[in-house]
N, C-alpha and C positions, 0 to 999 in steps of 0.2 A: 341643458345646463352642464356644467364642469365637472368634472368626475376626478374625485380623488386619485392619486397612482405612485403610489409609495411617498416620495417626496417634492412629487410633483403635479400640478392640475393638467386636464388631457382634456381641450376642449372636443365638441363631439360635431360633426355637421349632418343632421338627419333628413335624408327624404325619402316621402311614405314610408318613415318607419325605417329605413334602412340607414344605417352610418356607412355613409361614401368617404370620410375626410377625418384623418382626427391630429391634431399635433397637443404635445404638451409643452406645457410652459412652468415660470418659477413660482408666479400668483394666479391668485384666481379670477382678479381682475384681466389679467394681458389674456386667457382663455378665453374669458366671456367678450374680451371685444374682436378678437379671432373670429369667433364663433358667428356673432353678428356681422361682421363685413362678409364671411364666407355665403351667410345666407340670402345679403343682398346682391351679392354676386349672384347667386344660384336664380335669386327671382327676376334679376335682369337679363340674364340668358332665356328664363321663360320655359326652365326644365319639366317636362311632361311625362312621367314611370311611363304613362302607355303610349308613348309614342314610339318607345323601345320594344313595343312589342313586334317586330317583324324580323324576320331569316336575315343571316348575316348575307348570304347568298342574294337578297334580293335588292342590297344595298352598295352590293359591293360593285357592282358596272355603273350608278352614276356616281361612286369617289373617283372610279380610273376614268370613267365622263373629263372631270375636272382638273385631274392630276394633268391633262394633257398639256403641252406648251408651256406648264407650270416648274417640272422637274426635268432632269436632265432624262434622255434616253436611257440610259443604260437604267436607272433609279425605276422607270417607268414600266421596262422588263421585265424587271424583280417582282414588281408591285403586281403585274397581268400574273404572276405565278399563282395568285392567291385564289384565282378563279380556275377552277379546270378548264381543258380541252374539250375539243368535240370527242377527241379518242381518246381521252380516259373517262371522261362520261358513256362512250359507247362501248368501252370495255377492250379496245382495240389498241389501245399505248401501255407497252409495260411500264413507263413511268408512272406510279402514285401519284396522285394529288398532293398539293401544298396543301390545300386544307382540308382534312377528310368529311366525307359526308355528314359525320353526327355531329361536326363542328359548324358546318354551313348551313344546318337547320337548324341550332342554336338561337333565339330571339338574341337579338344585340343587348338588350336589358338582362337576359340570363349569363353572358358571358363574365366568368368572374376569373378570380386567378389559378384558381382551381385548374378552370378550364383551360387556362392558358399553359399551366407548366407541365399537364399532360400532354397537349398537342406539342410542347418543346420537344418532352422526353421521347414522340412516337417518331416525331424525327429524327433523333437522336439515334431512334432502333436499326433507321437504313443506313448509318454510314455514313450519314452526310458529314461533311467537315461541318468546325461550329462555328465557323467564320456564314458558312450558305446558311444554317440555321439562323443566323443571327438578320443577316439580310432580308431572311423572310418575316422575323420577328421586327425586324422593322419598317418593314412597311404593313403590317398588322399594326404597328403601333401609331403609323401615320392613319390608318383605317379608323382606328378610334376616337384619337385624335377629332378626325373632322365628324365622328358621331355624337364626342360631344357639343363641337361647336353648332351641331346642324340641332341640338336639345333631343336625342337620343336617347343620351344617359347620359348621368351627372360627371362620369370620371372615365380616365382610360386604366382598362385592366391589367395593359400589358407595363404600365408605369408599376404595379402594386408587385411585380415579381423580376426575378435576379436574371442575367440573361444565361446563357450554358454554359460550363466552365468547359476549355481546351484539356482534356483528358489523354490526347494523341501524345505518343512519343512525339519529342521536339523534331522539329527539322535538325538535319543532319548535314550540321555546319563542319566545313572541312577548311580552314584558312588556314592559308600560304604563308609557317615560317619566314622570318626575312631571310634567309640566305637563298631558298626556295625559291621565292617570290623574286628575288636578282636573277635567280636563273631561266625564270621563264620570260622574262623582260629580255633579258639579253637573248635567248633561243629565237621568242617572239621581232625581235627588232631587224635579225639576221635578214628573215625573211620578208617583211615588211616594217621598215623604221616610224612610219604614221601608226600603224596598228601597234608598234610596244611602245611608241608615246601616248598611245590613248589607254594600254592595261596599267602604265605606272600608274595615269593619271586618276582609273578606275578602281585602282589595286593601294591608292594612298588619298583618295579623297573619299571614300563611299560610297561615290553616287548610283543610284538606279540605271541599268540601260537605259530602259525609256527617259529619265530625268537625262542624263549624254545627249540622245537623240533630240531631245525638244529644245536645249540650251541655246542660248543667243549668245553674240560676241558680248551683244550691251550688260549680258549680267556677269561679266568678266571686269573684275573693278581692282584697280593698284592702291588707288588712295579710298581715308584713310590707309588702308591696308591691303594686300593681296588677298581678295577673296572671291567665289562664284555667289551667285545670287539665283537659289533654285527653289522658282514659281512656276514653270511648267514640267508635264509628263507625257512622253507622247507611245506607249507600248506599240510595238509593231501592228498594225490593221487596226488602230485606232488614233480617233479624234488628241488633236489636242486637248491637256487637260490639267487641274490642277495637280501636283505632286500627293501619294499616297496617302499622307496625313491630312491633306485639304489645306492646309496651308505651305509659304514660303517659308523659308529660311536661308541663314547665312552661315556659309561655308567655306570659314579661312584657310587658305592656302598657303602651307612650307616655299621657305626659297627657293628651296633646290627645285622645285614644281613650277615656279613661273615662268623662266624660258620657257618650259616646254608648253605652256597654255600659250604664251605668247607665240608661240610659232603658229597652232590652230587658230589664232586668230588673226596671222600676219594679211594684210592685202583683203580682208573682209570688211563688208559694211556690219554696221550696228546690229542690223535686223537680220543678219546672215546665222547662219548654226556654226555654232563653235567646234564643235567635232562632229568632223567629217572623215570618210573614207578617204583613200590614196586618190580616189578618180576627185574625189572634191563635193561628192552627191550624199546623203542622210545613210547616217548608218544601218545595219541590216544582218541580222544574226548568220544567215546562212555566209553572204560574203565573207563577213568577221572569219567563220568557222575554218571556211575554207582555205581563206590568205594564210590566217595562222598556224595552220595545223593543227586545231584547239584541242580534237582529240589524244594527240601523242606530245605535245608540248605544256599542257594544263595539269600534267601530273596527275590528272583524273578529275579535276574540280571542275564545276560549270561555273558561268562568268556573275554568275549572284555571289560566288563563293569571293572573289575581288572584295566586293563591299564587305565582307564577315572579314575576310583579310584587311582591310584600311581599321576596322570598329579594334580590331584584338592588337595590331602594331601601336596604336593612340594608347589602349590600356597598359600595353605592357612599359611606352612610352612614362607614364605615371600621368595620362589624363585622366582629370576626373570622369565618373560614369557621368554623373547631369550634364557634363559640359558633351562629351562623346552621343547619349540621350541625341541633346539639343544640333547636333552637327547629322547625325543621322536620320534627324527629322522623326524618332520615335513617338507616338501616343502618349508611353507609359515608360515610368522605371523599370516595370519589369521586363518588357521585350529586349531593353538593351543588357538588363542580368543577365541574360542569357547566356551571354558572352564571355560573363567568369568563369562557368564551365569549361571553357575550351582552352583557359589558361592558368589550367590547376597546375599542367607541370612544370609552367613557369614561377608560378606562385608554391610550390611544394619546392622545389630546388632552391628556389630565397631563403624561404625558411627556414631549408635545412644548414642552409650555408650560417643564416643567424644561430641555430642551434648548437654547429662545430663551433661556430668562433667563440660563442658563451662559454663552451664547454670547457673550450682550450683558455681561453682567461682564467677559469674557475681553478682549471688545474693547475694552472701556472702560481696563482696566485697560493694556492695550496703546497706548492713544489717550496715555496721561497719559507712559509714558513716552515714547513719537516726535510730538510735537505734531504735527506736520506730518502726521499720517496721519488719514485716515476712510476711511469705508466707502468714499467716492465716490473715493479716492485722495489728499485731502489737504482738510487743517482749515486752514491758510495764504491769505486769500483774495490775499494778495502773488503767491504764487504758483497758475502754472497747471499745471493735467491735461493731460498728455500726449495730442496729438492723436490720434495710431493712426488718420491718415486720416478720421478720424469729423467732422472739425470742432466738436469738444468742446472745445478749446484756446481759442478765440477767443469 
């Protein structure tokens, strides 16, 4: 039945006695019929408490059984994490387990949230970045997941809790003023005129190396508008693949930028890569490094630091953050804030310039009406400034 909750009803969904589910609502009608579709759900799945009685450990090699030819490799990696080794079961790998022992004898029916935001935080204790803890929490959440489609248990656990917050100092963004930024383009071009066609184009568009490297001519587009069209990624010793975010996105291109895509594209087919090396073949960090000098010509930055340099030029520019967001192919609002940070002394130096000139109107306007007054104490050369012992009077 519905249960009162300040000013609102909180339907409840029980099995054996247990509340797996509860939402509230504005009446007590719209909870009670919740409440009833949730339980005919529950009985057409065919939900069984003791069937959840077994090790998470002993369920967990035919989910990765199934996951096969289903997920992408690299997903599938992750996911083998959650099972030990022969050598950390025999004591002989100094890597830890993903799942510790009192977590793997856990019955899948015992695993609650509880359990879950412990084994978060014991992760948490080695170090690990919260991007790989996250990883591993997701494919424990695909583990669930198919425990309760398989009638398991009613619900996934790892749904009922928050994921780890990033605690780490930020990465340590260093982008290339634009005067900077001109001079390593032109340093860069001395040497190899393709390679500082390709930093402008990396140093004023955003893009990912890997997104460079997988680009097609065909997602290089004039009409409507000059823009790139970035649906693939391809990171050095890896598969083609979607871009970062999983999805595409569209990437308008400045005038001043289209010769010079047009040239990477000159005398290529459709299906050819758009940037290419000087010899014509897939780009390649170590050659990049080497043609350009990256170390004594980069001012110290690595070539990710381009893309933080094209996100802060766009800001300082007066683009909006959503629109910069949506161009960078961000997740989230907040990954692309980021990048206010690094342009406080541009945005301190505005200010302050709006603050002189305020200031200077105010006085001005104060000047006209007390003629006798200035900064120095008086516009009157009739009259004199008060000594104050200084001998400023005479």
């Amino acid at each position: 039945m519905p249960a009162r909750r300040g000013d609102k009803w909180e339907g409840r969904l029980k099995i054996a006695g247990r509340v797996v589910a509860t939402r509230r609502f504005d009446l007590k009608r719209q909870a009670a019929d919740w409440e009833r579709k949730q339980r005919l759900a529950f009985d057409e799945r065919g939900y069984d408490p003791s069937a959840g009685k077994v090790a998470v450990e002993d369920v967990l090699p035919e989910w990765l059984e199934q996951r096969e030819g289903r997920v992408s490799q690299t997903t599938l990696d992750t996911d083998r994490y959650l099972l030990p080794t022969e050598g950390q079961l025999a004591g002989t790998s100094r890597r830890e387990p993903v799942l510790p022992l009192w977590f793997r004898k856990l019955h899948v029916v015992k695993v609650n949230a509880s359990a879950i935001e412990k084994w978060q935080d014991d992760l948490s204790k080695r170090d690990l970045a919260p991007t790989t803890v996250s990883r591993y929490r997701n494919s424990l959440s695909s583990f669930f997941s198919w425990c309760v489609s398989k009638g398991y248990i009613a619900h996934n656990p790892v749904a009922s809790t928050k994921p780890p917050k990033d605690r780490r100092a930020r990465e340590d963004m260093r982008p290339l003023p634009a005067p900077e930024f001109e001079e390593v383009v032109a340093e860069i071009t001395q040497l190899s005129p393709i390679y500082g066609d390709l930093v402008l184009v990396l140093g004023r568009t955003g893009l990912r190396w890997g997104e460079a490297r997988a680009m097609q001519v065909r997602d290089f587009a004039e009409v409507p508008m000059p823009l790139l069209h970035v649906v693939r990624n391809q990171p050095e010793g890896a598969d083609i693949k979607a871009p970062k975010s999983g999805k595409g996105r569209k990437l308008p291109i400045p005038d001043f930028l289209v010769p010079v895509i047009r040239s990477f594209a000159e005398g290529k087919a459709p299906t050819d890569l758009l940037f290419t090396s000087p010899q014509g073949g897939q780009l390649y960090r170590t050659s990049f490094v080497r043609a350009t000098r990256w170390e004594a010509t980069s001012r110290g930055r690595t070539r990710h630091d381009l893309r933080h340099t094209a996100a802060c030029e766009w800001l300082v520019q007066g683009v909006p953050l959503t629109t910069v967001q949506a161009w960078l192919g961000h997740g989230s609002i907040q990954i692309t804030a980021r990048y206010l940070h690094h342009l406080g002394d541009f945005a301190d130096r505005a200010a302050l310039d709006v603050l002189n000139s305020g200031a200077s109107k105010a006085l001005t306007e104060r000047a006209k009406k007390l003629p006798g007054l200035s900064r120095f104490g008086t516009t009157d050369p009739h009259r004199q400034a008060p000594d104050h012992g200084l001998g400023l009077g005479r």
